[in-house]
Residue frames as qw, qx, qy, qz and C-alpha x, y, z in Angstrom:
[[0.845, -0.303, -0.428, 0.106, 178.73, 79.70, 164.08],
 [0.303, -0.883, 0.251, -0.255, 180.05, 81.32, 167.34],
 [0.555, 0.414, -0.659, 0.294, 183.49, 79.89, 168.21],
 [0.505, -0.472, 0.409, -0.596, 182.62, 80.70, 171.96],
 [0.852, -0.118, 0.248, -0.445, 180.50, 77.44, 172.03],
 [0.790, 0.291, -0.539, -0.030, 183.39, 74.87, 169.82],
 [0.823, -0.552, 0.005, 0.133, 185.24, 72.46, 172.35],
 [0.121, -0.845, 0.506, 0.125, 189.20, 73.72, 173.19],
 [0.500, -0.242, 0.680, 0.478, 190.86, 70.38, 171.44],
 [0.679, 0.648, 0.337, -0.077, 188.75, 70.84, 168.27],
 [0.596, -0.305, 0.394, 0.630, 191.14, 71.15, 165.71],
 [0.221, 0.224, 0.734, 0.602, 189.02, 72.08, 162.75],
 [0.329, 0.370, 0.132, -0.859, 186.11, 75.08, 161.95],
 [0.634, 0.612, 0.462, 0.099, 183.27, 74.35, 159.29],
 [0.286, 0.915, -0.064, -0.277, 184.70, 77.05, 157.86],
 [0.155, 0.633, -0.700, -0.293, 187.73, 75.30, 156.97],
 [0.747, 0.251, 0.577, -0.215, 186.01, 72.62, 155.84],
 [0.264, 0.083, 0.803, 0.528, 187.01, 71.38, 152.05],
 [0.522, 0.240, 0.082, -0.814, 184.23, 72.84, 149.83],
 [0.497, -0.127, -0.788, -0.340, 183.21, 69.33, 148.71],
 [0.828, -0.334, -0.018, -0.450, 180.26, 67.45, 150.47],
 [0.811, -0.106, -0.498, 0.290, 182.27, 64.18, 150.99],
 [0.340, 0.203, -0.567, 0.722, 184.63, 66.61, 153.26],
 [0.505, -0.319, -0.084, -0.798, 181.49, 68.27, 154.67],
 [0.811, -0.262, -0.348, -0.391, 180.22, 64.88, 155.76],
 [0.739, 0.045, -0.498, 0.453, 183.21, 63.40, 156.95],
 [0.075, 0.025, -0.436, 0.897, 183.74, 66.94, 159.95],
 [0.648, -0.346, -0.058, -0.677, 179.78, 66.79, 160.33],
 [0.869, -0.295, -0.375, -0.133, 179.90, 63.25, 161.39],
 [0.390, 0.313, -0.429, 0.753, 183.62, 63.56, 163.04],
 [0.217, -0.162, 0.372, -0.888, 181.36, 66.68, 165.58],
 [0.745, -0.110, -0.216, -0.621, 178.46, 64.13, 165.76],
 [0.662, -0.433, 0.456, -0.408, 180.13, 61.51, 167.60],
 [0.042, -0.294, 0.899, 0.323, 181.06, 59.58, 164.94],
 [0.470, 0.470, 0.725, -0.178, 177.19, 58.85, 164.19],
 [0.273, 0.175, 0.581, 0.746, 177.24, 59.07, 160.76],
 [0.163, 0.674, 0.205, -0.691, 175.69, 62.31, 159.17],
 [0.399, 0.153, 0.684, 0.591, 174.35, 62.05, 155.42],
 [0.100, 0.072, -0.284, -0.951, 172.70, 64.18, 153.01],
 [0.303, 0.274, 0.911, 0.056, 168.91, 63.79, 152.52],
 [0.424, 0.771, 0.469, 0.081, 168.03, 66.73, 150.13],
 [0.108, -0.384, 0.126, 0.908, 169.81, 69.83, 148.27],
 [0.439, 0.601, 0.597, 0.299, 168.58, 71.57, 146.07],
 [0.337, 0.095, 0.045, 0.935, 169.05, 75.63, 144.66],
 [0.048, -0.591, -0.591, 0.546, 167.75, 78.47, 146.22],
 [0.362, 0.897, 0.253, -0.002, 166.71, 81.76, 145.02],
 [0.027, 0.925, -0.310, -0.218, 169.93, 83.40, 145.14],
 [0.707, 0.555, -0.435, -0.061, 171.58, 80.09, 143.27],
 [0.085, -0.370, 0.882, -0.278, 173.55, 78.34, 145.96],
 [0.697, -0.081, -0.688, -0.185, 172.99, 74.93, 146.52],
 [0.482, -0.480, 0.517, -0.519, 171.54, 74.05, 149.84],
 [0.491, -0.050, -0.870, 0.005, 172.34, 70.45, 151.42],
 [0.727, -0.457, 0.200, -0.472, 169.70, 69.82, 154.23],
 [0.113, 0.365, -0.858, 0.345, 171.89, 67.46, 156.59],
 [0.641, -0.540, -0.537, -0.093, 170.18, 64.33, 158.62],
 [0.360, -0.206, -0.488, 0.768, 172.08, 66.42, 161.83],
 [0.099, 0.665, 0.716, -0.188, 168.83, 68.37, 161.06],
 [0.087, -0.725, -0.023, 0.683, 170.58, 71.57, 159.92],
 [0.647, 0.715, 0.240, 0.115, 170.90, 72.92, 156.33],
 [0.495, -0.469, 0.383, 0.623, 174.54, 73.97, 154.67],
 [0.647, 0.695, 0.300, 0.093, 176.17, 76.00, 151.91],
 [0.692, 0.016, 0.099, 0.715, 178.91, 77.57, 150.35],
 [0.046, -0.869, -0.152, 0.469, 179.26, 81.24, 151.07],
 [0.338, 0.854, -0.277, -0.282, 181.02, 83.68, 148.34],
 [0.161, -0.720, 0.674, -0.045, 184.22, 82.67, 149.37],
 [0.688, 0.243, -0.663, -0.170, 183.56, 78.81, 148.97],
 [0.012, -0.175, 0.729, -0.662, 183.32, 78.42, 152.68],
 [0.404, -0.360, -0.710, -0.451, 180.60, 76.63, 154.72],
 [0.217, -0.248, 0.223, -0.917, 177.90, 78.05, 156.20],
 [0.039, 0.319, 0.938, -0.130, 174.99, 77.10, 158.32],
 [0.339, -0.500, -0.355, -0.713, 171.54, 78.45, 156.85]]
């Protein structure tokens, strides 16, 4: 995710995002306007990470490091 494009009070990266889904959900909806943002499928890829497909239409996971990423 290019910082370039985050707004200048934002206070918070996905990357430092908690590696739990609740936190996940809570800074997805937070950058959504406060329109709530929920899970509606994961499941494990080929290379073993769990992928959460997001209703904000994108898909997340947890890089090496334990850090989320957008697929």
């Amino acid at each position: 995710m290019s910082q370039a494009f985050v707004r200048e009070n934002d206070g918070q990266w996905l990357n430092d995002v908690a590696p739990t889904l609740n936190a996940l959900i809570v800074y997805l909806t937070r950058e959504n306007n406060g329109i709530r943002v929920y899970e509606k499928k994961n499941y494990t890829d080929a290379k073993g990470r769990q992928i959460h497909e997001m209703s904000n239409g994108q898909s997340y996971a947890k890089d090496n490091d334990g850090k989320w990423e957008i697929l």
